[in-house]
Structures are given as C-alpha cells and as structure tokens.
N, C-alpha and C positions, 0 to 999 in steps of 0.2 A: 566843869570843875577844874581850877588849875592849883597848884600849889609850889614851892622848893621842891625841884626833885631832888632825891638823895640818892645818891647814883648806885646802882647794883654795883654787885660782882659778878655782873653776865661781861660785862664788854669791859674789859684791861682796855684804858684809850693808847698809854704805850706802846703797849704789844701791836694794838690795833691800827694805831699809826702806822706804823713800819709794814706791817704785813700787809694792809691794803695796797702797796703799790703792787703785787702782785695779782692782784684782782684787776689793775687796769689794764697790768700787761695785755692781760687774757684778751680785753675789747678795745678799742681802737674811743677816744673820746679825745674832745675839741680841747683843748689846751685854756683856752677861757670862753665865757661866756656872760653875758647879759644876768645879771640877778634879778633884773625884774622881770624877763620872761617866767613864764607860767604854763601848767600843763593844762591843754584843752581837752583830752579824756575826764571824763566822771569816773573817779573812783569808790569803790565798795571797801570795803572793812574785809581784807584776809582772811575771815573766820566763818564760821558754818551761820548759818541763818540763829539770830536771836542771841549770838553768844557776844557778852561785855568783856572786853578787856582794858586797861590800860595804856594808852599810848603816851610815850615818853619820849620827849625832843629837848634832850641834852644839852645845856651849853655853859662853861665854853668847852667842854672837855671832848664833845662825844666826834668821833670821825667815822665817817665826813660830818660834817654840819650839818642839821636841817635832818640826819636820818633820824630813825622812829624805831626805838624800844619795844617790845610790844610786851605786858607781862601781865600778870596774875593781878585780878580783880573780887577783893574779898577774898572767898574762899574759890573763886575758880579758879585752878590751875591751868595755864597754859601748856604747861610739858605736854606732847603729845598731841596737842589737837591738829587737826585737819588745816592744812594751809592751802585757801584759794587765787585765784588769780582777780585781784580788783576790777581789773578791764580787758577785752579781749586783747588778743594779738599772738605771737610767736612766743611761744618759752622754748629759752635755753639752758643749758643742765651741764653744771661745773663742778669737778669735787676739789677746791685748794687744799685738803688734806686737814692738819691739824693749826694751819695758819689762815689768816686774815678772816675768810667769812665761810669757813670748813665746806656742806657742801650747801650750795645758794645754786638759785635761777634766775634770770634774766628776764622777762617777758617784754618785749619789744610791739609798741602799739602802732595803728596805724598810721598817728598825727605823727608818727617818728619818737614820742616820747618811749622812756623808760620805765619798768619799777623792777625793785631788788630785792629777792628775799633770802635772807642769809641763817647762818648755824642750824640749818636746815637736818632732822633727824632720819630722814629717809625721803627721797623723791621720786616722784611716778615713771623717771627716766634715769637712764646711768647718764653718768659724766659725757660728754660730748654729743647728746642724743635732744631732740627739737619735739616739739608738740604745739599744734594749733587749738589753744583756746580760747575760750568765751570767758565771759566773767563768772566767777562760780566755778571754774573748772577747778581740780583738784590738781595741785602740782606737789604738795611733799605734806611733812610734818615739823612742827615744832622741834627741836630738839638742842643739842648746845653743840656742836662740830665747831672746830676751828679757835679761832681767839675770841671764846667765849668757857666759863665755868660754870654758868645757871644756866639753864632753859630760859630762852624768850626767844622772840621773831624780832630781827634785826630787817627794816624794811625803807627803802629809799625809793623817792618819786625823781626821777630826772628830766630835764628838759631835752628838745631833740637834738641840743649841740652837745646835751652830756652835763650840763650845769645841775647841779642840787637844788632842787624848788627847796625852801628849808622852811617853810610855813604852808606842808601838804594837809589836802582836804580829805576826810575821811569816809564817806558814809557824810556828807555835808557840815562836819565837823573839822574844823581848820585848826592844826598844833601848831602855834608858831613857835620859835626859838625860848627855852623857857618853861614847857607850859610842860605839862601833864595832865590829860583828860580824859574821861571814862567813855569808849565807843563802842555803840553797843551794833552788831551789823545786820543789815539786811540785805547781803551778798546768797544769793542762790536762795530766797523765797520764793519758790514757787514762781519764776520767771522761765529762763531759757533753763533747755538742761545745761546743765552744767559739766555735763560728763560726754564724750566723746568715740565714735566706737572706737579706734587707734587705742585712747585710753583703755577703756574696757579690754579688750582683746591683750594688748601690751608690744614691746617692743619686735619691730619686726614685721606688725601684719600690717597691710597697705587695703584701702579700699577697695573690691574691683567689683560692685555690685549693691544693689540695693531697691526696695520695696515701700512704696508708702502705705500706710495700715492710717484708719480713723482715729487721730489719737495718738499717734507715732509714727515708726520708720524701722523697719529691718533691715539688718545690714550683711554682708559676706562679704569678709576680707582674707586675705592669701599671707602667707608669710614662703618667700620664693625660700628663704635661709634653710626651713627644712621641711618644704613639702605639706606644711599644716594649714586647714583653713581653720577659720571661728565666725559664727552666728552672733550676732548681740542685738537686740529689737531696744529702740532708745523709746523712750516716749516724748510729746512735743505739747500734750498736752494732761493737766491735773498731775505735775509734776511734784514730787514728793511725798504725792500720797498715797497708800498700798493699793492697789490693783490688779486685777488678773491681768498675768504678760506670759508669755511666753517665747521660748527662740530654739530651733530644733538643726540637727545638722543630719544626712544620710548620705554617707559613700554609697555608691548602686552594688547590689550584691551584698549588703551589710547592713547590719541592725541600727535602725534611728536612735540618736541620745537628743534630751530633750531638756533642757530647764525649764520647769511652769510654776509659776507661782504666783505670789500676792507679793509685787515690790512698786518700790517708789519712782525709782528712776531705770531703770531698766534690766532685764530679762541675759541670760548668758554671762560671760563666754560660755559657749559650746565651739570645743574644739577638738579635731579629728585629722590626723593624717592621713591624706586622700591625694598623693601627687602625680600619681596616672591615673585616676578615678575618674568620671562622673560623680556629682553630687545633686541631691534634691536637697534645697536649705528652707528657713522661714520663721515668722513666728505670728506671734498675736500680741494686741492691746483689746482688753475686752473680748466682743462677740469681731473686729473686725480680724481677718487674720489673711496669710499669704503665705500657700506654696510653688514651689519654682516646677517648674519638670528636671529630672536627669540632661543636666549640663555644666557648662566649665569642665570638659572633660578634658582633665592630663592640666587645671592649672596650674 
C-alpha cells in the first residue's frame, strides 16, 4: 500500500536537522559513501510477532533520508509497544536527552551494517550500557524522547561505511523514498528466543555458568557490583508458548526461592545475595530439569 505521506508532528525536520549532528558526534561514520551499496542482513519488522504498523519514508523533508517513521495502523496504537532488534548483533544504548533522537540504540550487525532506533520511551539498558542480541531481542519501547512531539519509532537501516540505505526492506517489504506501507511483523515467532539471560537478570550480572535442560538452558550469572547472583532457565524450544519452567536459587545454610510456573519464554530472575556463600541453582522446562551441588563458593 503506498500513498502521500502527510507528515506527522512526531519528527520537526528543523529541529531535527540541527540536532542530529549530535547523534553523529556520539559514533564515528565515513564521511560518504556509495548509495548503491545495500545491507546484506535480513531484517524483521521491530514489533512483537503479528503486530501491523505503518512505515513511513519521508521525503524531501525527513532527516536523514531513506529513515522510517514507524506509526499507528488503524486503530493500533504504537505508544508503548515493545521495540525489537530486526537482526542480531551488538546494541548500544544512548540517552541525547531532549534533542535529536532523545533516547535511541544502535545495534551494530555482523556484516558491519547498522540499524537505529530512536525517541525511544524506555530501554532495556542505561545510556552507555551494550547487550548481545538476536533478532527478536527486546531493546526499549515506543515513546516520543528527544526532537519528537508524537509517539512513533524513528528507525534507520545503514550501510557498513555508515551510508543510509533509504529504500530499507522490512519483513520482505522494501519502503522506498516516498512510499508509505503497512508492515505487518514476523520478528520473534516462535523462532530463536528472543530474550537473553543478561537481559532477563539486568544490568550488571555477567554469565558464569550454565546447564542444558531438554527444551532449554538454565543459566547462573554473578553481578561482582554487589555480591548478587540470579537463576533464569531460557527455553530453546516451543518458544512462546506457556509451559511448565522453572528456575530456583539456594545460598547453603538458607531457604531456596523459586519461580515455577506456566511461561512462554523463560522462568526467573531469581536473585539472592550470596557473595561469601556457596550456592545450589537450577531449573526445569517440563519433566527435564537440573540441580548443581553446593558451589561457586564466595563468587
């Protein structure tokens, strides 16, 4: 579906102009590059599995060139939704404050390409903090931050010198300059998980441990900052859909906490301060499950 865009009041191109030089400051990019390069990652549609929105590629007005709008389709509103990572790689996590792309991430792919997602209402990391995802991962939310006044996802695909692909493919849906078209995603169906122990647990706790279960993977991670550990059981397989998991933590000498329950993608955090301890950790997917004996003692 294409038509005239009629340009919101999410993105001031003025304002936006201007303020985006400070977005470059932040990353280091090639001064020119090739327009007819293109990105050889596949990307997915930023949005939870089955959700339609509109992608909107501005021109001439919208900066940079070639980005993508992302807004409200029909009656679904965008404010708020769950923003995913189209293809795997590194995110990185910026807050520009009340200018250019307020607070955005970076995800940096393995081909060396780029993608960008901006006015960004909350993110799974503070400002200067990295996370290793998969497609499907969860990096922030919808929101208006920065030189924006409506809720939309402000999202650019780059080449690996830094150039703007400006006719990005979505979910197999190409927006070229102009266009306007309704993409509906199938980003985190029931593929990889999508979710990360790092993730799950949160800032601070680093892997140093882990279990394979039929069905998934338990994990025990440390956070040295203060002495906590956390338990999170991922699932690797029938992803999404509610199932008995579980993930349990035990300081020795002290009473076990446990999360069990019927979830889709994974079991925990369970977290406990244990930093001269011994600990017994573990969990379940189903009937298969795993416990550790009393050890990592004093991690």
């Amino acid at each position: 579906m294409t038509g005239t865009p009629v340009r919101p009041t999410a993105v001031r191109s003025a304002t936006l102009a201007l303020s985006l030089a400070l977005a470059a400051a932040l990353l280091p990019q090639a001064a020119s590059a090739s327009a007819a390069q293109t990105l050889a990652t596949s990307h997915k549609s930023p949005f939870n599995c089955g959700k339609t929105f509109y992608a909107n590629n501005w021109t001439p007005t919208h900066n940079p060139s070639g980005s993508i709008d992302w807004q409200d389709y029909g009656s679904d509103d965008v404010n708020g939704e769950t923003v995913r990572a189209t293809a795997s790689g590194t995110a990185y996590f910026y807050d520009a404050g009340s200018t250019s792309y307020g607070k955005w991430v970076e995800v940096r792919h393995s081909d060396g390409t780029r993608t960008r997602y901006a006015h960004l209402a909350t993110t799974v990391r503070a400002a200067g903090g990295s996370l290793s995802v998969s497609q499907g991962t969860t990096i922030g939310t919808v929101g208006s931050t920065g030189g924006s006044n409506a809720p939309h996802l402000h999202y650019e695909q780059r080449t690996s010198t830094g150039a703007m692909d400006t006719s990005p493919t979505v979910d197999g849906v190409t927006v070229s300059l102009g266009e306007k078209k309704a993409v509906t995603s199938t980003n985190a169906c029931g593929g990889a998980n999508p979710y990360t122990p790092e993730e799950v647990c949160g800032d601070g706790f680093e892997v140093i441990d882990s279990a394979a279960l039929t069905g998934g993977r338990t994990y025990l991670l440390y956070n040295s900052g203060n002495g906590n550990n956390c338990v999170t059981t991922l699932k690797t397989t029938n992803i999404g859909s509610a199932s008995s998991m579980s993930a349990f933590l035990e300081p020795e000498g002290e009473n076990r906490t446990t999360n069990a329950g019927s979830f889709g993608y994974y079991a925990g955090p369970v977290k406990r301060a244990a930093a001269a301890q011994c600990i017994k950790w573990g969990g379940s997917v189903g009937s298969s499950s795993y416990t550790s004996p009393f050890e990592h003692c004093g991690s």
